[in-house]
C-alpha positions as CSV (number, residue, x, y, z in Angstrom):
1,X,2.2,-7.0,-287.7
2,X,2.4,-9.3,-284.8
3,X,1.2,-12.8,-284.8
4,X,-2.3,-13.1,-284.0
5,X,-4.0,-15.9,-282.9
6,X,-7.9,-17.1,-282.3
7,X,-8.3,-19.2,-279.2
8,X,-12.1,-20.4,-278.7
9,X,-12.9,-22.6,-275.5
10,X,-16.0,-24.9,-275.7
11,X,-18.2,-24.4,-272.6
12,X,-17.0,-28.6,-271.9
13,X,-13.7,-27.3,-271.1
14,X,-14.4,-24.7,-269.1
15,X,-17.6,-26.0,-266.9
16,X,-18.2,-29.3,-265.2
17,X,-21.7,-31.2,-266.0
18,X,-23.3,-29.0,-263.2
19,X,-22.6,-25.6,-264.6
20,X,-20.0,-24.7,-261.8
21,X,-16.5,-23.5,-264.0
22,X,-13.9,-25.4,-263.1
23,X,-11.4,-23.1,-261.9
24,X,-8.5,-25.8,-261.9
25,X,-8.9,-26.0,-266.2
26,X,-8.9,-22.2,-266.3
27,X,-6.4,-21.7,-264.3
28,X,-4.0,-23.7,-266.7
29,X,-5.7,-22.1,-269.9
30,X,-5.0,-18.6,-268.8
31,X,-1.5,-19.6,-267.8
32,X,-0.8,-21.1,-271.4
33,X,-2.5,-18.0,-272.9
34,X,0.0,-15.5,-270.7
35,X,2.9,-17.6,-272.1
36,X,1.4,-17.2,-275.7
37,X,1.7,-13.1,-275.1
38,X,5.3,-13.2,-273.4
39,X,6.2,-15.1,-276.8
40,X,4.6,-12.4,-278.9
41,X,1.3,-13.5,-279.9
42,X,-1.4,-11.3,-279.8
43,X,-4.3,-13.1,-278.2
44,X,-8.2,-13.0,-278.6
45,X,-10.3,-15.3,-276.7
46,X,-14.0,-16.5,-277.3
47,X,-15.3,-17.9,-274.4
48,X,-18.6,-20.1,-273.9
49,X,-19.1,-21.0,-270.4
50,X,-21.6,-17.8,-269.7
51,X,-24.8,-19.8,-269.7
52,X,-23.4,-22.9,-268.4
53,X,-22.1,-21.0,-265.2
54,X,-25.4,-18.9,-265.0
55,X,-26.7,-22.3,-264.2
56,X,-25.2,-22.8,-261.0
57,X,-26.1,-19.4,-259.7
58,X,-30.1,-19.1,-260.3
59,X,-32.2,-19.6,-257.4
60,X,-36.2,-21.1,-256.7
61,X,-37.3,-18.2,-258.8
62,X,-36.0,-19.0,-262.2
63,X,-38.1,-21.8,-262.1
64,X,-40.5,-19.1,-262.5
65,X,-39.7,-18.2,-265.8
66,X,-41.2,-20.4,-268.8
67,X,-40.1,-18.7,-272.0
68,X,-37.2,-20.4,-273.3
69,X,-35.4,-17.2,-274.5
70,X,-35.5,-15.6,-271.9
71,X,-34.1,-18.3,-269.1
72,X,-31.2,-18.4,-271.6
73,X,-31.1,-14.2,-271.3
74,X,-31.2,-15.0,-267.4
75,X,-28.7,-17.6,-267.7
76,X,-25.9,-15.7,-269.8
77,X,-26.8,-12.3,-267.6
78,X,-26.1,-14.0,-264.3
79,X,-23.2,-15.9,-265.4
80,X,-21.2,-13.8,-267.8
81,X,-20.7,-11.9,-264.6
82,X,-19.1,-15.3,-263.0
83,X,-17.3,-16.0,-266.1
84,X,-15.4,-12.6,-266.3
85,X,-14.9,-11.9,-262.9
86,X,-12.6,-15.6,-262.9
87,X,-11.0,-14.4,-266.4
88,X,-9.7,-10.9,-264.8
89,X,-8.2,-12.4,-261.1
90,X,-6.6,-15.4,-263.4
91,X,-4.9,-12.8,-266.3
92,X,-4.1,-10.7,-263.5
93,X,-2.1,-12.9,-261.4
94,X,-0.4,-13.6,-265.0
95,X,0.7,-9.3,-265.0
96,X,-2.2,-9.5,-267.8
97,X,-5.3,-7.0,-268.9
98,X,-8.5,-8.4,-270.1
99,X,-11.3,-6.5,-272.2
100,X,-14.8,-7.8,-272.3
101,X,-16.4,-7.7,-276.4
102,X,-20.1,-8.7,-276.4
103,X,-20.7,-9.5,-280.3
104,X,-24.3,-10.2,-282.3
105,X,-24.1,-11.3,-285.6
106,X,-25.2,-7.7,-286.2
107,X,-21.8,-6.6,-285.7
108,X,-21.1,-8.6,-288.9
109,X,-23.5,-7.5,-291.3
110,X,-23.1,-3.8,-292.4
111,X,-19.4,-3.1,-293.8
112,X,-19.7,-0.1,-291.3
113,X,-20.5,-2.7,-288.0
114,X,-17.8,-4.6,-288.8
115,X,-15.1,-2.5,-289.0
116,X,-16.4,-0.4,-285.6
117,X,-15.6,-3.7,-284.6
118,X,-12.2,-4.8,-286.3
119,X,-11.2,-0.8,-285.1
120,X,-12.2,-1.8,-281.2
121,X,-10.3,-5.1,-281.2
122,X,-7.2,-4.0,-283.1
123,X,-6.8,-0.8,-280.5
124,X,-6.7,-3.9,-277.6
125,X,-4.3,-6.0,-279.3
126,X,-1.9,-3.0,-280.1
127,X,-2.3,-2.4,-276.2
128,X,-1.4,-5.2,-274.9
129,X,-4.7,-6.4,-273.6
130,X,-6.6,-10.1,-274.3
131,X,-10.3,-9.2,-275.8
132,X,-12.3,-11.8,-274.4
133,X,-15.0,-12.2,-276.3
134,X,-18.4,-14.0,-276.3
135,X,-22.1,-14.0,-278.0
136,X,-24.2,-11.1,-276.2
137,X,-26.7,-13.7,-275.6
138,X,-28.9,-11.1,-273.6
139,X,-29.8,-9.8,-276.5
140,X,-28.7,-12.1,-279.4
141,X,-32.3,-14.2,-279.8
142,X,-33.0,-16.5,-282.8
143,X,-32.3,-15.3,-286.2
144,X,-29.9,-12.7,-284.3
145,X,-27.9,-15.6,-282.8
146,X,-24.8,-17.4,-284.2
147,X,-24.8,-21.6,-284.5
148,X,-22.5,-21.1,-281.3
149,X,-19.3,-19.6,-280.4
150,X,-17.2,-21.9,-283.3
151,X,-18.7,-19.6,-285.9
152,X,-18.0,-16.0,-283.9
153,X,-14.5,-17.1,-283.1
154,X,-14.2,-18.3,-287.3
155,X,-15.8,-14.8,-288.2
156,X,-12.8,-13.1,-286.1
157,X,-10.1,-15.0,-287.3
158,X,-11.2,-13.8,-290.7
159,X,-11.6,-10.1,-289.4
160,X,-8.5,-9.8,-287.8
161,X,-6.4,-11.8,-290.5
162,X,-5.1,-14.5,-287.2
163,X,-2.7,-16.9,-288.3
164,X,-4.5,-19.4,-286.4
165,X,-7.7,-20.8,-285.0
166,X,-7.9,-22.9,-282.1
167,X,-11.2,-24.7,-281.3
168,X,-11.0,-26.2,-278.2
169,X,-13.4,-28.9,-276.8
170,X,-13.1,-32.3,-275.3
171,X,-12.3,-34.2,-278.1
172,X,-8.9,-34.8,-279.3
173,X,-9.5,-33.8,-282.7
174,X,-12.2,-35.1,-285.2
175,X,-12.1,-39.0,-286.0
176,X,-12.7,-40.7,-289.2
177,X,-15.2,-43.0,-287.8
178,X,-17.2,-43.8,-284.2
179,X,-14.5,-42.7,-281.5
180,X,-15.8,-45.8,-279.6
181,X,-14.4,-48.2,-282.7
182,X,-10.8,-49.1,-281.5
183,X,-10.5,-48.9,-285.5
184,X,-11.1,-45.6,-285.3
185,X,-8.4,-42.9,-285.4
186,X,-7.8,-39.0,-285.5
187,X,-7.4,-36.9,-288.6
188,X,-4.2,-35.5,-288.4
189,X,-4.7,-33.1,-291.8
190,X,-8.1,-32.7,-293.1
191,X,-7.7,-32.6,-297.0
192,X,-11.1,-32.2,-298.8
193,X,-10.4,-34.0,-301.4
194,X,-10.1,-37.2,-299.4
195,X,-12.9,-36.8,-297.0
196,X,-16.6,-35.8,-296.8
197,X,-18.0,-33.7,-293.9
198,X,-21.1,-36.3,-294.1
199,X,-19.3,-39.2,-294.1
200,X,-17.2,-38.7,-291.0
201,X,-19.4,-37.1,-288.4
202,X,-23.2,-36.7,-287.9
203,X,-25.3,-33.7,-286.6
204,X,-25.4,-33.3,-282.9
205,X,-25.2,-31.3,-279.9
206,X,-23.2,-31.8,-276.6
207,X,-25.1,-31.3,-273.4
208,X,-23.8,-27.7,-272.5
209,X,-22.7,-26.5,-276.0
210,X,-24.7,-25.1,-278.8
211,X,-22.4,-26.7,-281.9
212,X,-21.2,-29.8,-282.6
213,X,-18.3,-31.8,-284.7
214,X,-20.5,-31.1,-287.8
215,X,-20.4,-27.0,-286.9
216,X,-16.4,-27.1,-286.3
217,X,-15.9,-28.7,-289.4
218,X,-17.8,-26.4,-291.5
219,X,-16.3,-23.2,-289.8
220,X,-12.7,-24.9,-289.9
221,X,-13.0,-25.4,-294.1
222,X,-14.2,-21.8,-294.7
223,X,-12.0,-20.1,-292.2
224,X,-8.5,-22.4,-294.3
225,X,-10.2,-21.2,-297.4
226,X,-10.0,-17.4,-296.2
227,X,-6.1,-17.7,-295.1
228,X,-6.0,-18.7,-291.8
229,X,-4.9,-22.4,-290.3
230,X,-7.3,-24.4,-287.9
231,X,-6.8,-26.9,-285.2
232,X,-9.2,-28.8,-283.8
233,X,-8.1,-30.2,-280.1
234,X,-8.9,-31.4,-276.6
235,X,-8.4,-28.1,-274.2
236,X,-8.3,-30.2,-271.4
237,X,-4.7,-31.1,-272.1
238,X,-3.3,-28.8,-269.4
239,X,0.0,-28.2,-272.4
240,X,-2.2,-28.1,-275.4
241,X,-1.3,-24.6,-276.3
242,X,2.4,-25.5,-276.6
243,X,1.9,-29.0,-278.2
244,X,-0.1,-27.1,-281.0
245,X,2.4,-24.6,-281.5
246,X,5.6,-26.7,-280.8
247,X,6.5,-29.9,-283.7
248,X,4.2,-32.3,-282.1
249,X,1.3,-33.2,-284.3
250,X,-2.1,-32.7,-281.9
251,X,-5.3,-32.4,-283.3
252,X,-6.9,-32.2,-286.5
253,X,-5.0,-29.5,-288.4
254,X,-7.2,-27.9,-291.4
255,X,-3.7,-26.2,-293.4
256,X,-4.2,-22.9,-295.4
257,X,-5.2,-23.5,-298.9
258,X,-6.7,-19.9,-299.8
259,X,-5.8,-16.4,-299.6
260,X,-8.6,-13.3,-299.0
261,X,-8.3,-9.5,-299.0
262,X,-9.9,-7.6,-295.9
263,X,-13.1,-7.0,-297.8
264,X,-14.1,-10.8,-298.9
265,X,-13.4,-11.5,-295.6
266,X,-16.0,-9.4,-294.6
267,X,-18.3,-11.1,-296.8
268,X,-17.4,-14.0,-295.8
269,X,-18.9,-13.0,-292.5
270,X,-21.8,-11.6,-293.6
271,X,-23.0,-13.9,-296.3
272,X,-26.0,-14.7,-294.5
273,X,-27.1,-11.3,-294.3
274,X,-27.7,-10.9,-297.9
275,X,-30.8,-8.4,-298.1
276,X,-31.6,-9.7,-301.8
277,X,-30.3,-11.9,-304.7
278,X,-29.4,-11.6,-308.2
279,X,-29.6,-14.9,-310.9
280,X,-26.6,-15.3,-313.5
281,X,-27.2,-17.1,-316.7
282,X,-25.0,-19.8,-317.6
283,X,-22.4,-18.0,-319.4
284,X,-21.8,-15.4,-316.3
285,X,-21.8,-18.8,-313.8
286,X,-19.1,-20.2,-316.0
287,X,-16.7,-17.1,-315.7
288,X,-17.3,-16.9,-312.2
289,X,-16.7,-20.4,-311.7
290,X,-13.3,-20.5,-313.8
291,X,-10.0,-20.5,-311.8
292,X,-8.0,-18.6,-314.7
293,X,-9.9,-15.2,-314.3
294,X,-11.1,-12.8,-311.6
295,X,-14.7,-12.4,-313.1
296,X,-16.9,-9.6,-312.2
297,X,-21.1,-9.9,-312.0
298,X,-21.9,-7.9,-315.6
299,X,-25.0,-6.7,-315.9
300,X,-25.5,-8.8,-318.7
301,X,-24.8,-12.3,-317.4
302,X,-27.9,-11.2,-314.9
303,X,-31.3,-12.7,-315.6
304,X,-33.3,-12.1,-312.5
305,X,-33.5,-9.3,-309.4
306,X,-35.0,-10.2,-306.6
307,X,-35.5,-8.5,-302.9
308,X,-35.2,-5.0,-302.1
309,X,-31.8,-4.0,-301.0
310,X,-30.3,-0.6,-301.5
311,X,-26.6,0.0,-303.3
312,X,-23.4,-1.1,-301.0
313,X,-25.7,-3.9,-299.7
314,X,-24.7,-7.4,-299.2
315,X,-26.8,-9.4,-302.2
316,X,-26.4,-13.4,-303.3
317,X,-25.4,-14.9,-306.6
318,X,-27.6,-17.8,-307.5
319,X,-26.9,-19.7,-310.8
320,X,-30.2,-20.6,-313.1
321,X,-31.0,-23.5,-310.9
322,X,-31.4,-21.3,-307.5
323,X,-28.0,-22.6,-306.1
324,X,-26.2,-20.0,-304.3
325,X,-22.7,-19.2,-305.5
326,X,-21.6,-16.7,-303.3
327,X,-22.1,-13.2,-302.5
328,X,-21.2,-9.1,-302.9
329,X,-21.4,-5.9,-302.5
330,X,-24.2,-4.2,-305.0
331,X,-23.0,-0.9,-306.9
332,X,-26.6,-0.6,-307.8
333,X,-30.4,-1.1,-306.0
334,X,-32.9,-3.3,-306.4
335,X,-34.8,-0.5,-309.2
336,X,-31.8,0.2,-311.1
337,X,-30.8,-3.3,-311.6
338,X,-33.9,-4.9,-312.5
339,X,-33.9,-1.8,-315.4
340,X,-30.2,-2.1,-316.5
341,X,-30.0,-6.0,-316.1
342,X,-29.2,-8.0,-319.6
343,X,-27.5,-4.9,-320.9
344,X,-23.8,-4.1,-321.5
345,X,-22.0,-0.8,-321.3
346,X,-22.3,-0.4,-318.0
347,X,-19.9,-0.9,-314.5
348,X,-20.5,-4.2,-312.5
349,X,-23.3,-5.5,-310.5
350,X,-20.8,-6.8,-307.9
351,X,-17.2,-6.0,-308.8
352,X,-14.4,-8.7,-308.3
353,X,-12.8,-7.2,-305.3
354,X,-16.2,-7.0,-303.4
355,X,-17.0,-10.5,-304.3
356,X,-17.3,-13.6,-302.3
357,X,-17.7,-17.2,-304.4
358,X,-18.2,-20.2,-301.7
């Protein structure tokens, strides 16, 4: 299989404070990018930058419209057409193809979605042709909507089995401290056991993005967990791509420090999509927990069955105390287990392969 890599570009990168994109960055991304497929990467790119440019394009009468959803819906439908139109004259002057792939977390949550999906973007890559690929925000509204583009492009990584993420912003990489403290310097490995999400950035929001340090951390962890290495860097840096790829040490690099089949990868994506919930008794949260054995849900380590969900849906393991452990596929529904549960003879609730521990 070729090398695959995950480029996601902040909407800081690509736009200036007005909304307008700034075609001089692009320009330079799409160039690196081209040289990335000549080398024999296959490419996928998530995008922001759709609602930022739409912003530049309204006129008097969106001023009209009061309901916050749906001046973003105006936003990302005016400007998406902006965005792409720029992508395909740039990859084109490069000899390259581009494919537009509108996603909603829906694509994510039934096994069946996901791999429509995995089957659509796999067909591009064999082809030769860059998926761009961005949030449908016409559609995508609240619970439907992903933190920002950080988690969509960590969710593809995962579903394609990249080799690397890239999540590019205007920051040169996360910083163990205030980036205004001349103390304060960049993270050139993150290693969990030496630092604390809490303790090096706060929560926030940059003024045309969605996510924030906090977001990119989170995604960067789970997505290392799952197989695949993540770099955090500035996109700005018109030879970033090469920098990241070449022996020069850029960015904060999260290395590979797990492994995942296809399917807990899938889970992985869809762990917030859980329809209902099953508690394990302390015994069953033990074996789950232990490193020396691949542990399936029994029946009989279950003490509680809550939600309606149907068999081959996506359900959460919660220890005595409520705390999610992770999630899986349910062999049985919501009926079946609640009469089987606490009794032995019988196949898995959530077998080991289609299991997910956080």
């Amino acid at each position: 299989m070729a090398r695959r890599i995950v480029i996601k570009i902040g909407s800081q990168v690509l736009c200036d404070l007005d909304g307008a994109l700034n075609r001089e960055v692009l320009s330079s991304l799409v160039s690196q990018l081209a040289g990335l497929q000549v080398n024999g990467w296959q490419v996928l790119l998530v995008s922001s930058g759709a609602v930022a440019a739409g912003k530049a394009l309204v006129s008097e009468q969106f001023e009209r419209i009061t309901n916050p959803v749906a001046r973003k819906q105006v936003l990302a439908a005016t400007g998406q057409v902006r965005l792409m139109e720029t992508y395909r004259e740039l990859f084109e002057q490069q000899s390259l193809t581009i494919a537009q792939v509108l996603a909603t977390k829906n694509d994510f949550q039934t096994r069946r979605h996901y791999l429509n999906m995995r089957g659509c973007v796999e067909a591009l890559l064999e082809a030769g042709i860059i998926p761009v690929i961005n949030e449908n925000d016409v559609v995508s509204v609240t619970e439907l909507m992903f933190t920002d583009n950080d988690e969509l492009a960590g969710l593809l990584a995962g579903m394609v089995n990249a080799e690397l993420l890239c999540l590019l912003s205007t920051v040169a990489g996360v910083y163990d401290g205030d980036p205004d403290d001349a103390e304060t310097q960049c993270i050139k490995y993150w290693d969990d056991d030496h630092y604390q999400i809490d303790d090096i950035v706060s929560r926030g929001t940059s003024a045309l993005g969605r996510g924030g340090m906090h977001n990119k951390l989170t995604i960067a962890r789970k997505v290392a967990r799952l197989g695949t290495e993540v770099v955090i860097a500035d996109g700005t840096d018109p030879q970033i791509m090469s920098k990241i790829l070449g022996d020069q040490v850029i960015g904060t690099r999260f290395p590979v420090v797990g492994d995942a089949s296809p399917a807990k990868r899938w889970l992985a994506s869809a762990d917030d999509h859980a329809t209902g919930s099953v508690t394990v008794n302390k015994g069953a949260e033990d074996a789950l927990l232990d490193s020396n054995r691949l542990a399936s849900v029994l029946l009989v380590g279950i003490e509680a069955v809550d939600g309606a969900f149907d068999r081959g849906d996506v359900i959460q393991i919660l220890n005595s105390s409520g705390k999610v452990l992770g999630c899986g596929q349910a062999r049985y529904d919501h009926n079946d287990a609640k009469k089987l549960m606490g009794q032995r003879g019988h196949k898995p609730m959530v077998h080991y392969d289609y299991l997910y521990l956080m």
